[in-house]
N, C-alpha and C positions, 0 to 999 in steps of 0.2 A: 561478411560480418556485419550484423547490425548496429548501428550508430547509437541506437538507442538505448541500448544496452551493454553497460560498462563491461569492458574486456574483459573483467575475472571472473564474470558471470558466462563468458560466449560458448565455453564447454558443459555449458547446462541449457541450451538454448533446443525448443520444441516448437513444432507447430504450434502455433494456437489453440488450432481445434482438435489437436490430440488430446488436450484436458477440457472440463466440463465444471461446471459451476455444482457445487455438491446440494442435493435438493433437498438434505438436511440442514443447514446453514440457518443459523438463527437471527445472522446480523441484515440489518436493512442495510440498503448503500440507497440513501437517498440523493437527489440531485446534487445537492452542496456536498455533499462526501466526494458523487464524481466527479463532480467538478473542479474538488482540491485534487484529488486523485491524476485527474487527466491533469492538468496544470503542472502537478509534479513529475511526473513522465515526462513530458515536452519539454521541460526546464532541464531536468539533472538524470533524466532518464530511467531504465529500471536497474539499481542498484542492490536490488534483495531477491534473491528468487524466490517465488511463490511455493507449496507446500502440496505435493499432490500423491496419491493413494495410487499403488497399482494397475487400480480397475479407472484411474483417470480423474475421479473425483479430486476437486481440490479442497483438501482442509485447512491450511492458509491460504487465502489471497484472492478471494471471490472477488474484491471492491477490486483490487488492482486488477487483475482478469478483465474484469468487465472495462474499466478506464483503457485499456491497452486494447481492447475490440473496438471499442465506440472510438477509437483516435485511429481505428484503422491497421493496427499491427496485425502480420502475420506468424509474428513469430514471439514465444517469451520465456525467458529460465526458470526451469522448475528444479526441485531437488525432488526427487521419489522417495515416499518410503512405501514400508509394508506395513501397514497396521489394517486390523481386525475392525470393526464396525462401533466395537465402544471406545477402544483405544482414539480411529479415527475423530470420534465423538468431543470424546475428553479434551484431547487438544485443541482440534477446534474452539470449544468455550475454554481452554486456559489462555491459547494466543489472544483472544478477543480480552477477554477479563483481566489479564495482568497487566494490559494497557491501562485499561480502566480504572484498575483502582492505585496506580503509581500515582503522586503528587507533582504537583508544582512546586520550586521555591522561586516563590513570587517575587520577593527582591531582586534576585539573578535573569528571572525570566522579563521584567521591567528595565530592565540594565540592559539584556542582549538584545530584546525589540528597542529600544533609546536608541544601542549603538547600530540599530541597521535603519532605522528612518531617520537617512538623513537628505530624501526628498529622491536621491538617485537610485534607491532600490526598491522593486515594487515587493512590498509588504505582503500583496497577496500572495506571495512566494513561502510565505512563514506557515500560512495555514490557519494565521489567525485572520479573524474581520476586523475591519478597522473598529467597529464597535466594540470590540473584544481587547484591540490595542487601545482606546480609549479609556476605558473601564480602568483597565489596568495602570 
């Protein structure tokens, strides 16, 4: 059983390389994405399984995939489904887009960064840059 991935997820657990990064994927995962990415795996491990098509393609979870290869995994929890090539599509840009346009409430979100820097927890753990906890 892999440690790195929470128990309720270990009856969804696959090779790695039985899924593939979908080469319609629209989203970039630049360095600082993997690098939150990988950070958050090594910390709290994979907690959400990735989203993958039949034919192997994954339509959720290209940045996580790739973060859990580059740290070396051989192994990661997927859910399968069956969708069609627009379907696949569609979801793809909803899971990515309804991140994007949910909001902050910035009073709360100022109050839960407060209450965790308090010098003993590394902040890079949040996902924000200190420049970003500063700002704020």
């Amino acid at each position: 059983m892999p440690e790195n991935i929470v128990a309720s997820l270990q009856n969804l657990i696959v090779p790695i390389d039985s899924v593939h990064l979908d080469s319609r994927n629209v989203r970039k995962h630049p360095e600082a994405n993997l690098s939150a990415l990988k950070l958050s795996l090594e910390t709290y491990g994979q907690r959400k399984p990735i989203i993958v098509n039949q034919d192997g393609a994954i339509e959720a979870g290209n940045g996580l995939w790739m973060a859990a290869k580059a740290l070396g995994w051989d192994k990661i929890a997927v859910v399968r489904v069956n969708d069609d090539k627009r379907t696949a599509e569609a979801y793809g840009l909803m899971d990515n887009q309804s991140a994007l346009i949910s909001e902050w409430d910035f009073p709360r979100l100022k109050d839960m960064l407060e209450g965790l820097d308090t010098g003993g927890f590394n902040m890079d753990l949040t996902g924000f840059s200190q420049k970003e906890i500063e700002r704020l």
